[in-house]
N, CA, C and O atoms as CSV, one atom per row, in Angstrom:
chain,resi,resn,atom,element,x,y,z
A,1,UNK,N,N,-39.602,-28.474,-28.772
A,1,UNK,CA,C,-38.488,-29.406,-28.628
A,1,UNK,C,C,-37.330,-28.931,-29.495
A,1,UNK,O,O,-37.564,-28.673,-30.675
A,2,UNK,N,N,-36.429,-28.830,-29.137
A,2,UNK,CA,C,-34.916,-28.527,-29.926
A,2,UNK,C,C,-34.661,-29.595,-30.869
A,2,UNK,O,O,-34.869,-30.808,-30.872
A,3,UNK,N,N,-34.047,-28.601,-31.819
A,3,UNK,CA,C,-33.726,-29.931,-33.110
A,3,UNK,C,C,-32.513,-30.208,-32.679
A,3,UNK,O,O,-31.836,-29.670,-31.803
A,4,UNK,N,N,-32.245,-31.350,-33.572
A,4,UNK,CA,C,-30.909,-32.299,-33.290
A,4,UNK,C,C,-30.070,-31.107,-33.499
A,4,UNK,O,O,-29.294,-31.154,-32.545
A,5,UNK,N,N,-29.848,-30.316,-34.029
A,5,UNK,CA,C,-28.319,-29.275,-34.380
A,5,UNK,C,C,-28.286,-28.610,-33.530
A,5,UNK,O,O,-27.174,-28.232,-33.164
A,6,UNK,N,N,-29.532,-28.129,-32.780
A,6,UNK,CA,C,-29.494,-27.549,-31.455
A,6,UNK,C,C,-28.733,-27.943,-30.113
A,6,UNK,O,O,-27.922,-27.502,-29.299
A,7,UNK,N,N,-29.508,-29.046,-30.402
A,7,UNK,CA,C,-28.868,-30.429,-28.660
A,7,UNK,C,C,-27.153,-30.313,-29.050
A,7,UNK,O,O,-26.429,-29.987,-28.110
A,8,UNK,N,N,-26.659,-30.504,-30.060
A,8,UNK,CA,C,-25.134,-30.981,-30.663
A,8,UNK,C,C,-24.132,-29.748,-30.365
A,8,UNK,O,O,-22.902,-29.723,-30.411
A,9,UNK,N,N,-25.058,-28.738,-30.046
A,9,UNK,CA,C,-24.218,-27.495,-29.490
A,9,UNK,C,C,-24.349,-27.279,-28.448
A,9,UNK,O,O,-25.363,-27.807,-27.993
A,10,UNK,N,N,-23.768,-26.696,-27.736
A,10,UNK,CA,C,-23.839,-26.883,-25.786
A,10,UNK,C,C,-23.386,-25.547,-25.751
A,10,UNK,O,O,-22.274,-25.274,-26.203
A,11,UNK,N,N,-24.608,-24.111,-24.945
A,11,UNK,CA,C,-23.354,-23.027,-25.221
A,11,UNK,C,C,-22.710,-23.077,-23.560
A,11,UNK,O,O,-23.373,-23.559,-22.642
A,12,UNK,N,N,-21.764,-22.682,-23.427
A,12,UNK,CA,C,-20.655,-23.086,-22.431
A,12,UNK,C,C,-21.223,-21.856,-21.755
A,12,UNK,O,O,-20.726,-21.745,-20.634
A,13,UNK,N,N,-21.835,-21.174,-21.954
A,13,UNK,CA,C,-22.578,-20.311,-20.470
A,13,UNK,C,C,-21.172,-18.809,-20.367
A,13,UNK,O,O,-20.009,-18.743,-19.967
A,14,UNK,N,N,-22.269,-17.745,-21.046
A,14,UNK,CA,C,-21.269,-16.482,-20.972
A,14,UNK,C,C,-20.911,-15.701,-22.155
A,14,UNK,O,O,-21.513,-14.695,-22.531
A,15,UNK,N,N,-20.055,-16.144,-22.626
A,15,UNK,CA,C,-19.946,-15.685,-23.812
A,15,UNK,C,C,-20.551,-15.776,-25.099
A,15,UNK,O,O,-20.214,-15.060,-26.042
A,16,UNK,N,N,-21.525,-16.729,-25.156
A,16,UNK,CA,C,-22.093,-17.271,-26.571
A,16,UNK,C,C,-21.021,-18.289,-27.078
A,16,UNK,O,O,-21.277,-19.003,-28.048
A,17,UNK,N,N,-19.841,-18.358,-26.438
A,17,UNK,CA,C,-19.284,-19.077,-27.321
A,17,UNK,C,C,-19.436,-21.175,-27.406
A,17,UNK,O,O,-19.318,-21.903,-26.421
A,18,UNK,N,N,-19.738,-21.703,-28.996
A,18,UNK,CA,C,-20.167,-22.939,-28.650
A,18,UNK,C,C,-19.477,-24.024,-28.134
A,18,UNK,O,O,-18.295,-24.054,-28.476
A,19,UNK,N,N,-19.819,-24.849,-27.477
A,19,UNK,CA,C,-18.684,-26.288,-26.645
A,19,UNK,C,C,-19.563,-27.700,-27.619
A,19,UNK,O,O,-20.720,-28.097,-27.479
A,20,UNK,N,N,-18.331,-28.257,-28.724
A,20,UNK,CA,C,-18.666,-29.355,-28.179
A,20,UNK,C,C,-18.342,-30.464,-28.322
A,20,UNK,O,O,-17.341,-30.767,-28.971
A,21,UNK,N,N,-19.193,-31.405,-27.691
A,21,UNK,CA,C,-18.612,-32.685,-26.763
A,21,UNK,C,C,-17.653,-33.635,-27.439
A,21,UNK,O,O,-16.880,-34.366,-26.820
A,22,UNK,N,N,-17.779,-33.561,-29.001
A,22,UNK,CA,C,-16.692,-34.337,-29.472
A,22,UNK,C,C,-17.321,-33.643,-31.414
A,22,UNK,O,O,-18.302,-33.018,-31.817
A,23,UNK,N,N,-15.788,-34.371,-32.210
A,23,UNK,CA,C,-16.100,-34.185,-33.921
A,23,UNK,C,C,-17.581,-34.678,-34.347
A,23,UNK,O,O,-17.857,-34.046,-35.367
A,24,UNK,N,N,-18.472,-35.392,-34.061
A,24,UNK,CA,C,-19.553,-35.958,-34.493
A,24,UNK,C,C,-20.610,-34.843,-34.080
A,24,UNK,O,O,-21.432,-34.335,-34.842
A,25,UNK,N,N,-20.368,-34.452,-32.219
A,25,UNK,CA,C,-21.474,-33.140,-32.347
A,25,UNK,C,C,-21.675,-32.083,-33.421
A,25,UNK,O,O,-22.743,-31.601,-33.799
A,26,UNK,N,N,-20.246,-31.774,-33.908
A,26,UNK,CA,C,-19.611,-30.644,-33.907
A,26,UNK,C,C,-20.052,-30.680,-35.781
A,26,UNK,O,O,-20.193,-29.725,-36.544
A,27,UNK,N,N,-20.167,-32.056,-36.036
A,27,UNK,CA,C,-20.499,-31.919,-37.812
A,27,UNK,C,C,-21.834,-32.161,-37.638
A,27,UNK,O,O,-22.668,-31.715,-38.425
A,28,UNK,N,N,-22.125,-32.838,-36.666
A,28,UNK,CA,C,-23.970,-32.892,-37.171
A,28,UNK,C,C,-24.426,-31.297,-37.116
A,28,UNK,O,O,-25.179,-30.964,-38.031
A,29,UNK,N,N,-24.036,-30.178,-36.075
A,29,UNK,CA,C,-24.598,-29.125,-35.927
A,29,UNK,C,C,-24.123,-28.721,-37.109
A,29,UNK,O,O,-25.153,-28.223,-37.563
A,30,UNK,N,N,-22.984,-28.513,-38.276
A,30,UNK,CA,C,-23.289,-28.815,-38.940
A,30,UNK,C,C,-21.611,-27.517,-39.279
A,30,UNK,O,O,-21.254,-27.170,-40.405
A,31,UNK,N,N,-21.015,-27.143,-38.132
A,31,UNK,CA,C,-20.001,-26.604,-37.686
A,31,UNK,C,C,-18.763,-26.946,-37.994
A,31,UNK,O,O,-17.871,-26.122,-37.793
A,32,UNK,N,N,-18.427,-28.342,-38.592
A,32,UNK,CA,C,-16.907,-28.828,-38.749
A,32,UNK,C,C,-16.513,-28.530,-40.159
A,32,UNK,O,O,-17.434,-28.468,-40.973
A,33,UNK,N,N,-15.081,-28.303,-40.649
A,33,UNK,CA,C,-14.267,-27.832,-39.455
A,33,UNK,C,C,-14.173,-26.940,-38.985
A,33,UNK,O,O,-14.477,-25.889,-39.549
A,34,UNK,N,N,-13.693,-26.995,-37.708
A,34,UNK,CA,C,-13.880,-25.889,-36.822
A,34,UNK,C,C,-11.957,-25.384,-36.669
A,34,UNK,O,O,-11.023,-26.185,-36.678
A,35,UNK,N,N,-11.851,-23.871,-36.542
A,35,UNK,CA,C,-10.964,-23.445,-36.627
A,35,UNK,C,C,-10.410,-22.687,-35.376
A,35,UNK,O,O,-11.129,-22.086,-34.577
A,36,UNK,N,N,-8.898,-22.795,-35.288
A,36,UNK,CA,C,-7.993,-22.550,-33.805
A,36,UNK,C,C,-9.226,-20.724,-34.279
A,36,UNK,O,O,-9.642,-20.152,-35.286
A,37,UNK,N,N,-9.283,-20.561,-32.783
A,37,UNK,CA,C,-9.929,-18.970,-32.718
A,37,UNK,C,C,-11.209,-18.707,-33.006
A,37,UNK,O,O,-11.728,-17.601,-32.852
A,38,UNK,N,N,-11.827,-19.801,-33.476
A,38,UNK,CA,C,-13.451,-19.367,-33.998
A,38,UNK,C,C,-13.852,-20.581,-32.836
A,38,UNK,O,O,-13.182,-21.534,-32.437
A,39,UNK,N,N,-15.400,-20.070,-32.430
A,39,UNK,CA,C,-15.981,-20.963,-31.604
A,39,UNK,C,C,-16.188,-22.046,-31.387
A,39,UNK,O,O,-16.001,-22.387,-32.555
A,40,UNK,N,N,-16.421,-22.949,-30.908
A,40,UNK,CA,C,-16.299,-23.883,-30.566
A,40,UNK,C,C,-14.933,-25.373,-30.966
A,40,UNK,O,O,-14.993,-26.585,-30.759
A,41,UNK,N,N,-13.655,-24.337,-31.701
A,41,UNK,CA,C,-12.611,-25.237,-31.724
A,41,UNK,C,C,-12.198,-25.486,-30.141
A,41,UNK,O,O,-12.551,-24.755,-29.217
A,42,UNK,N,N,-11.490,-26.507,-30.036
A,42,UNK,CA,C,-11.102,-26.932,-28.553
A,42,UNK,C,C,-9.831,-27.919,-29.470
A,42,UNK,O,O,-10.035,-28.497,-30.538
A,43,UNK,N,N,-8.203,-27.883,-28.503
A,43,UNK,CA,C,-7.380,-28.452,-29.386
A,43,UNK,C,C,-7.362,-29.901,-28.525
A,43,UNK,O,O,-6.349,-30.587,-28.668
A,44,UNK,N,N,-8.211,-30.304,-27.817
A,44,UNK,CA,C,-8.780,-31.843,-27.284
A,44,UNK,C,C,-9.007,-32.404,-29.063
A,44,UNK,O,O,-8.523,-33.456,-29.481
A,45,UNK,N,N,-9.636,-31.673,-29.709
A,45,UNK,CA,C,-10.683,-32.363,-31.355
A,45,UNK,C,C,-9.609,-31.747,-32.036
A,45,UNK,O,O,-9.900,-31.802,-33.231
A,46,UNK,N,N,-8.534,-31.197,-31.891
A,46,UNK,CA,C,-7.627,-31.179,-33.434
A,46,UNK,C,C,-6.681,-32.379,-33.192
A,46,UNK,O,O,-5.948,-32.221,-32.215
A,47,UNK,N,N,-6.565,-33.285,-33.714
A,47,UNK,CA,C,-6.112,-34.469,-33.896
A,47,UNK,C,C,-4.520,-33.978,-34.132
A,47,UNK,O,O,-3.703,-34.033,-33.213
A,48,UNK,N,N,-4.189,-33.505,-35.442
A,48,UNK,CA,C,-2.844,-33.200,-35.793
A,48,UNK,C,C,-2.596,-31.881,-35.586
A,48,UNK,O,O,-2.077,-31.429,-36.607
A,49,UNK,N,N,-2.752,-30.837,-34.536
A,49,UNK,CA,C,-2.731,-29.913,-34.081
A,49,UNK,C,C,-2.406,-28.742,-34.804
A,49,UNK,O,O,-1.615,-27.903,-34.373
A,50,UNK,N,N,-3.008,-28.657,-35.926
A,50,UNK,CA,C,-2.357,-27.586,-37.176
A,50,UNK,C,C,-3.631,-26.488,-37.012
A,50,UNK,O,O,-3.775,-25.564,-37.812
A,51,UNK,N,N,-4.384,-26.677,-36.057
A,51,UNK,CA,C,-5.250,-25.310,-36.204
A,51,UNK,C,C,-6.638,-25.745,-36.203
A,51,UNK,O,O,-7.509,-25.285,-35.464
A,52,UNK,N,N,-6.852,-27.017,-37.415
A,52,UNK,CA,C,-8.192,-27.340,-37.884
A,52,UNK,C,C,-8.809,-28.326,-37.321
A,52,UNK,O,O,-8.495,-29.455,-37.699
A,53,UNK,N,N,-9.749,-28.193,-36.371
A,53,UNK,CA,C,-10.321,-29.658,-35.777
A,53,UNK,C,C,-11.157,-30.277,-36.167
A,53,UNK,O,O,-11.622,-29.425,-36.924
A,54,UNK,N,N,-11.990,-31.381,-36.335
A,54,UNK,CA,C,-12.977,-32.233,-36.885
A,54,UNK,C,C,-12.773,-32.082,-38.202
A,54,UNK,O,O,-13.846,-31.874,-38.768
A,55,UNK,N,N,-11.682,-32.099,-39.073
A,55,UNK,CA,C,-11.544,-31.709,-40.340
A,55,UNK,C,C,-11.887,-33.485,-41.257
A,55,UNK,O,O,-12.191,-33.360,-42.443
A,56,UNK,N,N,-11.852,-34.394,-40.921
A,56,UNK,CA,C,-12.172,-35.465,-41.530
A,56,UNK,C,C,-13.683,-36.045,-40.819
A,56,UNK,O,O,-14.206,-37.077,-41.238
């Protein structure tokens, strides 16, 4: 069975690179913050669009 940090990452199929579904996946896997250019940032989760998403 996959652990919880596992499930909280979704790989988006291809590149390895990670998707995910919102800031709460993204800190339980254990990933936040996540940065413009490194995997799994998406600028849907940067709130104040400066680069850094799930940063609070």
């Amino acid at each position: 069975m996959p652990s919880a940090r596992r499930q909280a990452a979704v790989d988006s199929g291809g590149g390895g690179a990670a998707y995910y579904k919102n800031c709460s996946a993204a800190k339980a896997a254990g990933a936040a913050p996540l940065l413009r250019g490194r995997p799994g940032y998406r600028a849907a989760l940067d709130r104040d669009g400066d680069g850094v998403a799930c940063e609070t």
